[in-house]
MARMARRO-318819 format. One record per residue (C-alpha): x, y, z; residue in one letter. Coordinates in steps of 0.5 Angstrom, whole numbers, padded with zeros to 4 digits, always signed. Layout:
BEGIN
XYZA;...
***
This chain:
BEGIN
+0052-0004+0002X;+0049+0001-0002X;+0047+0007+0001X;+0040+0007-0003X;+0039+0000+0001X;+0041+0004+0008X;+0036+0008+0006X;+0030+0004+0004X;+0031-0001+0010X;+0032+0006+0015X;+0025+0008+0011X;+0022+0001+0013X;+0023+0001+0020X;+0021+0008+0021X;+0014+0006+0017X;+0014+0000+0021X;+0015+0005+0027X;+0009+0009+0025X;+0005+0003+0024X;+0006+0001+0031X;+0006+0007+0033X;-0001+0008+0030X;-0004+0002+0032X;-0002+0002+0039X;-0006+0009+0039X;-0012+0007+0037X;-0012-0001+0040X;-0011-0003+0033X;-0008-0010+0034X;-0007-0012+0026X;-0004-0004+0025X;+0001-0005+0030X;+0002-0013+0029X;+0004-0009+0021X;+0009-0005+0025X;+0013-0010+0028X;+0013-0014+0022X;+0015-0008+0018X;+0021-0006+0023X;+0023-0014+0024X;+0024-0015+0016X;+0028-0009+0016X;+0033-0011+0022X;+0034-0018+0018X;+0035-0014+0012X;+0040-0010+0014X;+0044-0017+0018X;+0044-0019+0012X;+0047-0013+0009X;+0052-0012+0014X;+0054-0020+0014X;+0055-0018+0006X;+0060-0012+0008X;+0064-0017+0013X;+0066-0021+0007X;+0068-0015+0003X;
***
């Protein structure tokens, strides 16, 4: 796994933390929705990738 990936899913997840973050502060339910979505696509991504660096 590159290091520019862990990078760019690490970024997501803390976007996707922000977002929720946000949401929850100011009862917006789509914001924080957003932000969960965010932070699940970057756990599944980085799976992916630690499933890829077992096989190496």
């Amino acid at each position: 796994m590159g290091l520019d990936d862990k990078a760019r899913n690490a970024a997501q997840d803390l976007g996707g933390k922000a977002k929720e973050a946000v949401g929850d502060a100011t009862d917006n339910e789509r914001l924080e929705a957003e932000g969960n979505a965010d932070q699940a696509g970057a756990n599944i991504k980085q799976a992916g990738e630690n499933v890829k660096d077992a096989f190496r």
